[in-house]
C-alpha positions, -999 to +999 in steps of 0.1 A: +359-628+622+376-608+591+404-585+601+381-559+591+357-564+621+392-568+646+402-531+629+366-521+633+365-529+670+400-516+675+388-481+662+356-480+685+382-484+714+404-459+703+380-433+698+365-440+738+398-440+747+405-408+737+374-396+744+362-387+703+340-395+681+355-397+651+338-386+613+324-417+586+357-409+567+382-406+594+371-438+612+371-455+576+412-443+570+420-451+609+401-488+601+421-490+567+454-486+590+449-511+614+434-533+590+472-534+569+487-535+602+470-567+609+477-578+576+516-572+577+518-588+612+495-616+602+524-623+563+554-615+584+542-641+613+533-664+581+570-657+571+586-662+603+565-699+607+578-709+573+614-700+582+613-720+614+593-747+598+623-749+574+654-745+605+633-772+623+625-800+593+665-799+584+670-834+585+639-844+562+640-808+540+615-827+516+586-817+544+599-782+549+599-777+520+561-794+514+556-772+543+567-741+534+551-740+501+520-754+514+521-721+542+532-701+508+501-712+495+480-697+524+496-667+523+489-662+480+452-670+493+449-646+519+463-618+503+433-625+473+408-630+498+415-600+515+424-581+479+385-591+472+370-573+507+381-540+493 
């Protein structure tokens, strides 16, 4: 599922929540918020693993190192995979 369908699905819940139903554009702007929301949680989380991932490997930094680039890597990808769903 992309992050677009989570924001999506997260905007059809607000609006019955709240008991609106919201116009083409305003749905598109509240999608586009949860959407970078998702995003930033989704890098920062990436962040956080690679940071651990490096605490944790201390005694063989070679693989933290191998592991943090390789989660580095992901991170460069998802940000152009997502870049290209605009």
């Amino acid at each position: 599922m992309k992050f677009s369908d989570y924001a999506d699905q997260a905007v059809r819940s607000i609006a019955e929540i709240l008991g609106v139903k919201p116009s083409a554009d305003q749905a598109k702007n509240v999608n586009h918020i949860i959407e970078k929301a998702i995003i930033n949680a989704v890098l920062d989380e990436r962040s956080r693993c690679a940071t651990v991932a490096m605490n944790v490997c201390e005694a063989d930094l070679d693989l933290a190192h191998k592991i943090g680039a390789e989660i580095s890597r992901a991170n460069e990808a998802l940000i152009a995979n997502l870049s290209s769903m605009r």
